[in-house]
C-alpha positions in Angstrom: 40.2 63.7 -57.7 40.4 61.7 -60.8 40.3 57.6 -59.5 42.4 55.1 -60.6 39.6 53.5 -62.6 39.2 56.4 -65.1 42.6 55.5 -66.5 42.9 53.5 -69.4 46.3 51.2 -68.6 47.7 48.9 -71.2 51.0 46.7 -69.6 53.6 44.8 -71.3 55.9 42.0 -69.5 59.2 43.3 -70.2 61.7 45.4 -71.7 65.3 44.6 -72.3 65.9 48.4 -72.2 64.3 49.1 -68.6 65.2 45.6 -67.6 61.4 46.3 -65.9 57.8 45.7 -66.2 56.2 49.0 -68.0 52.7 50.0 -68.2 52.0 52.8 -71.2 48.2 54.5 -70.6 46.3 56.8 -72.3 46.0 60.2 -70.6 47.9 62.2 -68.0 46.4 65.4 -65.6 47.4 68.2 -66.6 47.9 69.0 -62.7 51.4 67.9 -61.5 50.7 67.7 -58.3 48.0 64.6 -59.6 47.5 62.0 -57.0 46.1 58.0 -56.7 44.6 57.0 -53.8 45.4 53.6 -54.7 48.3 51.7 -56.7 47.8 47.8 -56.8 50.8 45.2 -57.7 52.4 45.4 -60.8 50.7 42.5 -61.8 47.6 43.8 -61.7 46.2 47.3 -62.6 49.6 49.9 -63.3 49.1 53.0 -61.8 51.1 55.3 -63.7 50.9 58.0 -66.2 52.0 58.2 -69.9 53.3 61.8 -71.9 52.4 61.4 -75.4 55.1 63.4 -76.4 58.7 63.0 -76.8 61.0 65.9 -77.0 64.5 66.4 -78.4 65.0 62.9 -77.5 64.5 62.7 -73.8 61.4 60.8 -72.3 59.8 61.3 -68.5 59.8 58.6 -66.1 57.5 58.7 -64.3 57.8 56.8 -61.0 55.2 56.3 -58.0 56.0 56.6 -54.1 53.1 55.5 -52.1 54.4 57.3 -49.2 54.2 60.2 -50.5 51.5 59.8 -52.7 52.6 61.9 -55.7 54.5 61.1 -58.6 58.4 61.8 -59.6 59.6 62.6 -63.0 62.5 61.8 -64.0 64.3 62.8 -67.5 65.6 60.1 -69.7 67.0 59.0 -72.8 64.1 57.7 -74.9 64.4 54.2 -76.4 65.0 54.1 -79.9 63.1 50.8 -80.5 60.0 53.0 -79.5 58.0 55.1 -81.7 58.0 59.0 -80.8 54.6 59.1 -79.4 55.1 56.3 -77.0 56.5 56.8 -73.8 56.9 54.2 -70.9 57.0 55.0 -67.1 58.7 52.6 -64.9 56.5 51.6 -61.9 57.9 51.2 -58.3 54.6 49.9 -56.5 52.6 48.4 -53.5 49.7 48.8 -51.8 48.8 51.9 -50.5 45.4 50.4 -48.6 45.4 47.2 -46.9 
């Protein structure tokens, strides 16, 4: 179980193209099936993944149910104002403990 504090998260405020707050971080598990016990408010710490790599143009979203407590990718167009080797997931978060 890798814990939300191993992963290095660095957030911006906006984007015009997600109309959305985005967090981009450093690493991703290679197991899919990758859980967080915890995801905190958007304000705070992001709990969410970033793919370094950007293929043919598409970019994975990756998007955070707490009820289920697993992640959902979902393919997208990247952003052209973006380098390659960014990629942004868009977070839909609350508290999972509390």
């Amino acid at each position: 179980m890798i814990h939300p504090e191993s992963i290095q998260v660095v957030c911006e405020e906006t984007s015009s193209f997600w109309n959305h707050q985005l967090a981009l971080i450093e690493t991703i598990p290679d197991n899919d099936n990758f859980k967080l016990e915890q995801c905190q408010k958007i304000q705070d710490i992001q709990s969410c993944l970033r793919i370094r790599d950007i293929k043919n143009g598409v970019e994975a979203m990756i998007e955070f149910y707490p009820e289920r407590m697993s992640f959902h990718e979902e393919k997208r167009r990247a952003d052209v104002n973006r380098t390659q080797n960014e990629i942004v997931c868009l977070v839909n978060c609350s508290l999972v403990n509390g």
